[in-house]
C-alpha positions in Angstrom: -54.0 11.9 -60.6 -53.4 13.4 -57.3 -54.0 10.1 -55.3 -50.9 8.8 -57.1 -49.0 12.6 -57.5 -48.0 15.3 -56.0 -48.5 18.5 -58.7 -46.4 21.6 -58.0 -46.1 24.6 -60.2 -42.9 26.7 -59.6 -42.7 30.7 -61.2 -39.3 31.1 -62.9 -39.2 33.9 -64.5 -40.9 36.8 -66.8 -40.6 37.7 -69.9 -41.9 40.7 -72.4 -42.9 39.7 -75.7 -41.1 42.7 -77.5 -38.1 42.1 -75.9 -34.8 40.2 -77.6 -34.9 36.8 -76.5 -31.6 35.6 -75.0 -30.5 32.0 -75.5 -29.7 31.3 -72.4 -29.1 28.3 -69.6 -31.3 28.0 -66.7 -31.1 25.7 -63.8 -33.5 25.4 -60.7 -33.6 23.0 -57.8 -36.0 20.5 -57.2 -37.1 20.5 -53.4 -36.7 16.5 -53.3 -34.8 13.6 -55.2 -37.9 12.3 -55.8 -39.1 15.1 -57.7 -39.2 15.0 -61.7 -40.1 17.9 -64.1 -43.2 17.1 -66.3 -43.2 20.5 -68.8 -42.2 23.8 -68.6 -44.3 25.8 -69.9 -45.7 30.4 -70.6 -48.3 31.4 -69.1 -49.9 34.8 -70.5 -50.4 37.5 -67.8 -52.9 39.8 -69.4 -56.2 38.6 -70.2 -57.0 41.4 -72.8 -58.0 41.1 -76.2 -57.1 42.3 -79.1 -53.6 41.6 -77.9 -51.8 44.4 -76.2 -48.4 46.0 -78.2 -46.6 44.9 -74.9 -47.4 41.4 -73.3 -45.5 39.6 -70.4 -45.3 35.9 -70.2 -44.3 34.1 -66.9 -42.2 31.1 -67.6 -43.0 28.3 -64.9 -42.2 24.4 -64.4 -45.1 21.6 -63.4 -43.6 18.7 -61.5 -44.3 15.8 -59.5 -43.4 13.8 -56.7 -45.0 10.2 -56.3 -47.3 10.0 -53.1 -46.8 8.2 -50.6 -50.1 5.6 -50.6 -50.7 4.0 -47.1 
């Protein structure tokens, strides 16, 4: 996939799991035009288990860019 992509993953944000989510609107920049977002997606900072009472999450975006082949 990344003969044909270029992957990035960008950090946009934390969250704590017992805090009142917000509905809110969030924009970020792309570095190029080129660029497209594939998922956003929450990443669990703690590797514990059983699960802790307090828990942060890191809310991130995978794109890619198509390479440039030759």
């Amino acid at each position: 996939m990344n003969k044909y992509f270029d992957i990035e993953f960008y950090e946009l944000f934390q969250i704590d799991s017992n805090e009142e989510l917000k509905h809110e609107i969030m924009k970020f920049e792309l570095n190029s035009k080129d660029e497209s977002v594939i998922r956003m997606v929450a990443l669990q900072n703690e590797n514990s288990f059983p699960i802790k009472e307090k828990e942060t999450y890191t809310i991130g975006a995978v794109t890619y860019t198509p390479a440039k082949i030759g």
